[in-house]
N, C-alpha and C positions, 0 to 999 in steps of 0.2 A: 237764433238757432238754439234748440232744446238741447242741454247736454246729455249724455247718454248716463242711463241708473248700472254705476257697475256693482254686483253682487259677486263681489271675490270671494270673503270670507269675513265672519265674524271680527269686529273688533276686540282686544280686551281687555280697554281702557285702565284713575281714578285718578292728580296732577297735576306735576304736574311733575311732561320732562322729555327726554330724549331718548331714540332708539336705541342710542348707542350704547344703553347701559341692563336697559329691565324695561319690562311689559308696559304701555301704555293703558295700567286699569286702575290709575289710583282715582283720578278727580272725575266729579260725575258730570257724566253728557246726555246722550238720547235719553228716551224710557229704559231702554236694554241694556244702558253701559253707564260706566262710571267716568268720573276726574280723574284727584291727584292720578287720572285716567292719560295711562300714555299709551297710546298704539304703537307703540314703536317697536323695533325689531324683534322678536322672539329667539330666548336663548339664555344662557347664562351668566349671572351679573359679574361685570368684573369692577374691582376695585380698583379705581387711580391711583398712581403714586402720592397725592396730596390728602386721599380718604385715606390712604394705610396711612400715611406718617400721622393726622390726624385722631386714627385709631388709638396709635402709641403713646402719644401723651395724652389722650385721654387716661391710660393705665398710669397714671401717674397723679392724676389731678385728685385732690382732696373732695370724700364724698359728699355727693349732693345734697341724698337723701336718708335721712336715721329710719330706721325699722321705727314702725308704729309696737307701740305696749301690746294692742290685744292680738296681735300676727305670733303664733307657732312657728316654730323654727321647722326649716323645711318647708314651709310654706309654699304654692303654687300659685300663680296668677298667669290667666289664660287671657292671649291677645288673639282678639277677632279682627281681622286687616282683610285689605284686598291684595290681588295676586302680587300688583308693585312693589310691594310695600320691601326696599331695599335698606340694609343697616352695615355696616362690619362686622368683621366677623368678631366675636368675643363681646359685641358691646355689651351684651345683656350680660356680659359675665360681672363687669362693674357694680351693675343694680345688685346682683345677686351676692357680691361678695360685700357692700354698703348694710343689705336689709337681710342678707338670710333667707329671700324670697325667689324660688325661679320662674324662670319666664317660659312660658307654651306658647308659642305663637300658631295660628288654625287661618288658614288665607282662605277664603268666602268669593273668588270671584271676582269682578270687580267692583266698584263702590256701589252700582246700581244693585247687582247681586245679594252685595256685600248689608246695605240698608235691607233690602228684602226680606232674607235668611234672616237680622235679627229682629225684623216686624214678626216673623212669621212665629220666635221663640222668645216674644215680650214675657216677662213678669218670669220665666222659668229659663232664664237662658243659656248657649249654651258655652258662653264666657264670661268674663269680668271686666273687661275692659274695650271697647270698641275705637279703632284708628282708621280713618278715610274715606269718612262723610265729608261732602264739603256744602259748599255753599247753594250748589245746585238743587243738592239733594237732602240739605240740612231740613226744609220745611215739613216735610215727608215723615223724618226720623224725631222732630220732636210732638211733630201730631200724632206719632204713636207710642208716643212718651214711652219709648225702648230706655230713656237715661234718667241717671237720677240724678240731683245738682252735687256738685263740687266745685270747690272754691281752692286751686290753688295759689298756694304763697308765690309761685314764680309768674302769674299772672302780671307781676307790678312791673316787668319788665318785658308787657306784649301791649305794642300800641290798641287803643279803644279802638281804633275804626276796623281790627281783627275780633275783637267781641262784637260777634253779633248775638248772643242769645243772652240778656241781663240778667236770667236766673243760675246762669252755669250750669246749666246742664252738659254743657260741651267745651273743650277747651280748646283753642286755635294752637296749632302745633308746628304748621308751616305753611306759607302761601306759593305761587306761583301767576305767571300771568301768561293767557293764549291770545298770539298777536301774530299779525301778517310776516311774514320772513319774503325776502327774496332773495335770489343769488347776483351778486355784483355785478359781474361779467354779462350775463345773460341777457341785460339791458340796453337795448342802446342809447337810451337818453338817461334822463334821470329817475330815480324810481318814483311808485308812488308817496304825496305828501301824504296823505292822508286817507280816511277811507273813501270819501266823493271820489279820489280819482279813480278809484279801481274801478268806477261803472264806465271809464273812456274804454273804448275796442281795444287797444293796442295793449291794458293793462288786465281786463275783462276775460281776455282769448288769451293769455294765457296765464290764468289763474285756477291754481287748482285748491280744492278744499273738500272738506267732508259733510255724509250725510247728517244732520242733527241727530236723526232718528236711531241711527246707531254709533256713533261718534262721542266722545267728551268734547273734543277739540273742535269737532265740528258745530256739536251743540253752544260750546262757550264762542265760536263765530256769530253760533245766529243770534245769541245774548246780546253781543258786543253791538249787532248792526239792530235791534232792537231797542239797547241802552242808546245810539246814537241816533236815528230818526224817530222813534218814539211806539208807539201801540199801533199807530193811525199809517204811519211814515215809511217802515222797514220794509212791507210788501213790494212797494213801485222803487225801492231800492234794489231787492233782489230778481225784478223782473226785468230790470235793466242788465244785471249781472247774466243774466240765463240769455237774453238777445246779444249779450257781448260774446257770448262765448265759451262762461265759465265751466271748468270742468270738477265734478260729483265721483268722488273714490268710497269704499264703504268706512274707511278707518284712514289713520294716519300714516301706517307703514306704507300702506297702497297709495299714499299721496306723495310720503317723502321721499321713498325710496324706490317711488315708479315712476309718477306722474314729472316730479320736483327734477329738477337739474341734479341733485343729488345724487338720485340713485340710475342719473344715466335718462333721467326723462327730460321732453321738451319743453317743460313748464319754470317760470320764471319766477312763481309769486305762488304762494304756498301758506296754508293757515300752521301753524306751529308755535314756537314757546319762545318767551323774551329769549331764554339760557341756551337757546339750540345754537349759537354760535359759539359758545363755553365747550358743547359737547363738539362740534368741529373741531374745535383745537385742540382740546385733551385729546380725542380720536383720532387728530389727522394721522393720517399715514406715510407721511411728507413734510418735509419741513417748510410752514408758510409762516408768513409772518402777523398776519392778521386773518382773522375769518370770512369765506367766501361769502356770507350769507350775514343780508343787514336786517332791521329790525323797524317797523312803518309803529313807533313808540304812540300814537293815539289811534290802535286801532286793537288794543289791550284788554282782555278783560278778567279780573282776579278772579280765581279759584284758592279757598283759603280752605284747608282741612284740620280738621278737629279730632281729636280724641274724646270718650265721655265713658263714665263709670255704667256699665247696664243696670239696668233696675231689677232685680231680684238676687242679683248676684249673690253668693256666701261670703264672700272674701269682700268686703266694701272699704278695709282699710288698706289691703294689701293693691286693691285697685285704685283708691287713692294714692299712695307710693309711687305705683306705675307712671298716672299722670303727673306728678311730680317730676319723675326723671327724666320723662318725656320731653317735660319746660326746664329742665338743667342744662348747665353748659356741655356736659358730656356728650347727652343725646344730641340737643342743636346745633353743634361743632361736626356732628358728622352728619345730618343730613345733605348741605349742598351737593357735594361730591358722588354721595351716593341714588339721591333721589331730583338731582340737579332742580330743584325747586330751594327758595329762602329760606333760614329758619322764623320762626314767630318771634323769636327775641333777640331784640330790638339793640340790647345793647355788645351783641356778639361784633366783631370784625370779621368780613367775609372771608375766603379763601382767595389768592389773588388771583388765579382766573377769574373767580368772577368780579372782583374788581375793573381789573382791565377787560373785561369781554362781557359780559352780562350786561343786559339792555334795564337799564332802571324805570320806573313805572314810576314818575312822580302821581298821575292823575288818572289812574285806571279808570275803564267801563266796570261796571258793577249794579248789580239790579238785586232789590231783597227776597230774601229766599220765600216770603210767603208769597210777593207776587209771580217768581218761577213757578212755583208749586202748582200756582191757581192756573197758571196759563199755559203752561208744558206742553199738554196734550194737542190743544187746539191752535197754540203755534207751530208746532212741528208739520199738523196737519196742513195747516195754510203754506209753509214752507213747502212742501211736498207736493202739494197741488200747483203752485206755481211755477218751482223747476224741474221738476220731474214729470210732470204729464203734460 
């Protein structure tokens, strides 16, 4: 049985991460959307009690970064992001009161957009700093050589297998991973091992996910079942998936918060983020003791986002700076809580939510960004033709 194409509405992807906090548009997916792309709930960010305390000693901790010599006091440096892109509140206050330099931040949409907008204003652009290309969408943005190399000093403390570009054009700033979720309860047996079982009926019917074509989360699915039966392999995997039953939402909210046991739907098994059971618990509304919702850990595929200096920029020191703080402990101390994705550096201690709740990725899915680039178009299409018509 064909599942049904539902056109609710726009995703607005770039990530990586959960509804329950800010927009699913950081990490990039389909052609039309991004990553650090989270479709999730639409609304306004709220800050945990463990991102404000995190905030607070931030205000406390010794600065990162020294002002560059040739930066003007009063200085400006403009961040180009996508709509996710979530911080605390003051943190840019730190950089500013460290370097004398303030911060503009200009949100672009999602990461797909987000790439787009600064193709479209290479060499004249219309910021200094670029935050929430990722890995999908990385091949794109340096074939249009929008960045110019940097070399930060806090690089020494972000594992190699996070640089992926050897000239520095772009710096890894945090990762995430999109993996099968299910809800506990909703099972009668056990869930699935792996991603084989999901082509059985009983795990098939009901599964819900999204389209590549406009999805992050959906697109980083059809990566994951790509990286896992191969170029030749992944078609007669998803046409097994479409005869079981699978069900096709446009974005992630419409999956997690319709289709998913979550938000009241009859779906058991859901494409979503290692951390979405992090955001369960910080969110519940109820006191439980562990999270409703497990985590299928080899059906993973990383999404890593990058910051990068643009190329024409005026200010090339004071956007060096930026990326610098970006890889500080300040910065990276507060992303989990607020963008519920990892930070890039390595030798941080995490937040103990995600400690105890957060699904670890020893051996993620991952494919390189030149072969997404090359194959994008005519996988989605094959994707498309198989379960949707």
């Amino acid at each position: 049985m064909k599942p049904s194409r539902r056109a609710l509405f726009p995703t607005i992807a770039t990530a990586l991460t959960v509804a329950f906090v800010f927009l699913v548009a950081g990490c990039g997916g389909g052609d039309d959307e991004t990553s650090s792309e989270v479709d999730q709930a639409a609304g306004e960010t709220t800050e945990t009690p463990e991102a404000a305390e995190a905030a607070d000693e931030a205000e406390t901790t010794e600065p990162d970064v020294e002002t560059p010599e040739a930066i003007e006091p009063g200085a400006t440096v403009r961040l180009l992001t996508h709509d996710s892109f979530s911080v605390s509140d003051g943190l840019f206050d730190n950089f500013t009161l460290e370097t004398g330099i303030d911060v503009e931040v200009v949100n672009a949409g999602d990461a797909g957009e987000l790439v787009s907008r600064a193709i479209l204003t290479a060499g004249q652009p219309e910021a200094d700093v670029l935050f929430g290309v990722d890995n999908t969408f990385l091949q794109r943005a340096l074939d249009a050589d929008i960045f110019t190399a940097y070399e930060s000093a806090g690089l020494a403390d972000v594992p190699d297998d996070l640089e992926l570009d050897p000239e520095n054009r772009v710096t890894p700033i945090d990762y995430g991973d999109v993996c099968l979720n299910y809800w506990k309860d909703a099972l009668d047996g056990d869930p699935p091992a792996g991603m084989a079982d999901l082509t059985r009926p009983e795990f098939a019917s009901t599964f819900v996910t999204m389209d590549p074509e406009a999805s992050s989360p959906g697109f980083a699915f059809l990566l994951a079942t790509i990286a896992t039966y191969g170029p030749d392999g992944w078609q007669d995997y998803w046409r097994q998936l479409a005869d079981g039953g699978v069900t096709v939402t446009s974005g992630w909210t419409d999956a997690y918060y319709g289709e998913f046991v979550a938000g009241g739907g009859d779906k058991a098994i859901v494409t979503s983020y290692a951390t979405s059971p992090v955001a369960e618990m910080v969110f519940a509304t109820s006191d439980i003791e562990e999270p409703p919702t497990g985590v299928v850990a080899d059906s993973c595929f990383r999404q890593i986002e990058f910051a990068g200096v643009l190329a024409g920029t005026e200010n090339p020191e004071a956007a060096g700076a930026l990326i610098d703080f970006m890889l500080s402990e300040t910065f990276q101390a507060d992303i989990p809580l607020n963008m519920f994705v990892f930070p890039a550096n390595s030798t941080l201690e995490p937040p103990p939510s995600f400690v105890e709740w957060a699904t670890e990725v020893d051996d993620p899915l991952i494919l390189s960004p030149a072969e997404i680039e090359e194959n994008r178009s005519r996988w989605t299409e094959e994707w498309a033709e198989i379960v949707l018509r």
